[in-house]
N, C-alpha and C positions, 0 to 999 in steps of 0.2 A: 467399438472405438474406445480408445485409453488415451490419456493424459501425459503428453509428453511434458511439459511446466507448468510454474503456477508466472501469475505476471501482476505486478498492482502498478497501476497507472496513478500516477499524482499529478495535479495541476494547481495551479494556486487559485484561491479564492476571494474573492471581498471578506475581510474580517468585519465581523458586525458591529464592533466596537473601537475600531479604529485605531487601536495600540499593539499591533499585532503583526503578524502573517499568519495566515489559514488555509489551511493544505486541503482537498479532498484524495480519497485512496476508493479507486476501484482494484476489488480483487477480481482478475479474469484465471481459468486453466482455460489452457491450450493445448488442443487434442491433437493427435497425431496426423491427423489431416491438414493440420492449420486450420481448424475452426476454434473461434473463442465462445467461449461459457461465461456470462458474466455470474460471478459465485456472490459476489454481496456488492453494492454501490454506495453505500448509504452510512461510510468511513469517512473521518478526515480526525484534525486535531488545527489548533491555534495553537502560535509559539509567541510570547510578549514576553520582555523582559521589567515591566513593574513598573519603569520610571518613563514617564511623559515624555522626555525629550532622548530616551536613548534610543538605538538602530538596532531593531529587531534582523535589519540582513548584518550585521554585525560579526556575529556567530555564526551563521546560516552558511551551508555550503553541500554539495549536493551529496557528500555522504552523511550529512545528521539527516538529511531531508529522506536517503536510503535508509535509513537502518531506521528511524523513527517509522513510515511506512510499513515495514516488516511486525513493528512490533504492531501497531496500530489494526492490521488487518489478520493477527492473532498468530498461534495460539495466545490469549492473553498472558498467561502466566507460565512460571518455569514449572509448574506444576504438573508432573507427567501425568494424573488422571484427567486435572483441566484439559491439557495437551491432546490427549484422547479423544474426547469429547468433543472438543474444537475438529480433527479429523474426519470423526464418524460425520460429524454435522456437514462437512464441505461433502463427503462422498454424496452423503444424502442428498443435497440440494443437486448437485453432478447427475445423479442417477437419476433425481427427476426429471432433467434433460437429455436423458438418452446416453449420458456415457458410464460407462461403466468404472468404478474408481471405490477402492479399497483405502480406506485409513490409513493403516501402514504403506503403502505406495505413496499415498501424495505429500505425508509428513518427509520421506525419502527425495523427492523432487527439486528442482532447479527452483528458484524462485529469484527473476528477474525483476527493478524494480524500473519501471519508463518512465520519466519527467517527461512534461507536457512541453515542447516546444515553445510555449510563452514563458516558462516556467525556469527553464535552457537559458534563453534570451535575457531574463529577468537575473538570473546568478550569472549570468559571461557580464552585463553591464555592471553590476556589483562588484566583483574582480579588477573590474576596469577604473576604479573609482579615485 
């Protein structure tokens, strides 16, 4: 079994400090079957902009929410040996569940980012405002 995509699911979350939005990022690959792999859960980031009374969905719009996402669930750095390592690491975790998946492959891969349905709802009424 091989790795047709990789996929990170974002939803939002309770910020624990109440001047915020806080995002969680599940990294999933998606094997050629259509089964998901969960690769790591245990991602997310807060976005606050400093001031008490400003609107953290302000700025917010569902491609910073993509591409923060991306960065967030790695490679961390533009650092092609970080970059590596981050690779090897996901095969690794892959191959402990049975699929089979090469560094260089999955660095090559499609990498879709899903908003969580409440998440959707949450940026369409923001839009609307």
């Amino acid at each position: 079994m091989t790795v047709r995509e990789l996929v990170t699911k974002v939803d939002l979350m309770p910020d624990p400090h109440g001047d915020g939005l806080s995002f969680s990022a599940c990294f999933v690959a998606r094997a050629a079957d259509g089964r998901e792999v969960v690769v790591f859960d245990d991602r997310g980031w807060t976005a606050s902009l400093g001031a008490a009374d400003a609107d953290p969905w302000a700025l917010m719009d569902a491609a910073v929410i993509e591409a923060t996402a991306r960065d967030v669930v790695g490679p961390d750095e533009d650092d092609e040996d970080a970059a590596e390592r981050h690779w090897r690491w996901v095969a690794e975790i892959l191959t402990e569940h049975g699929i089979a998946a090469e560094a260089t492959h999955l660095e090559r891969l499609p990498h879709e980012v899903v908003l969580s349905d409440r998440l959707v709802a949450r940026l369409t009424r923001e839009q609307h405002r």
